[in-house]
C-alpha positions, 0 to 999 in steps of 0.5 A: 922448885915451884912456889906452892899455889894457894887453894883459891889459885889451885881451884882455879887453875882446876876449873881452867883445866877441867872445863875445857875436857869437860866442853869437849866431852858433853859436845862429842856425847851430844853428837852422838846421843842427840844427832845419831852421829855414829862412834869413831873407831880405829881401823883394826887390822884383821887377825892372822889365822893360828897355821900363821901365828905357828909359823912365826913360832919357832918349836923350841919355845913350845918344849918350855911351857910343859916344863911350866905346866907341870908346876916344876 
């Protein structure tokens, strides 16, 4: 097991961590605010019409949820 670090270490092994986060952040919200750089997004795929998502279902797993609804 590790030594515990004394609290002058653990503040500083913070800030070694925090600050970088912290640059990184200010930066990309500075692009966007200041420099109108639009917001980077994943590309989604697009959503399956319900017809398609019944047919991945089979109809047995359907009877199950009236059992549920009914609070038996």
């Amino acid at each position: 097991m590790a030594q515990k670090l004394p609290p002058q270490a653990r503040r500083l092994r913070t800030i070694i961590v925090t600050v970088p986060i912290m640059a990184a952040t200010a930066y990309v919200l500075y692009e966007r605010l200041a420099l109108g750089k639009p917001r980077r997004t994943l590309p989604r795929e697009t959503p399956q019409s319900p017809s398609t998502t019944n047919e991945i279902l089979p109809e047995s797993s359907h009877a199950g949820s009236e059992r549920w609804s009914k609070g038996e």
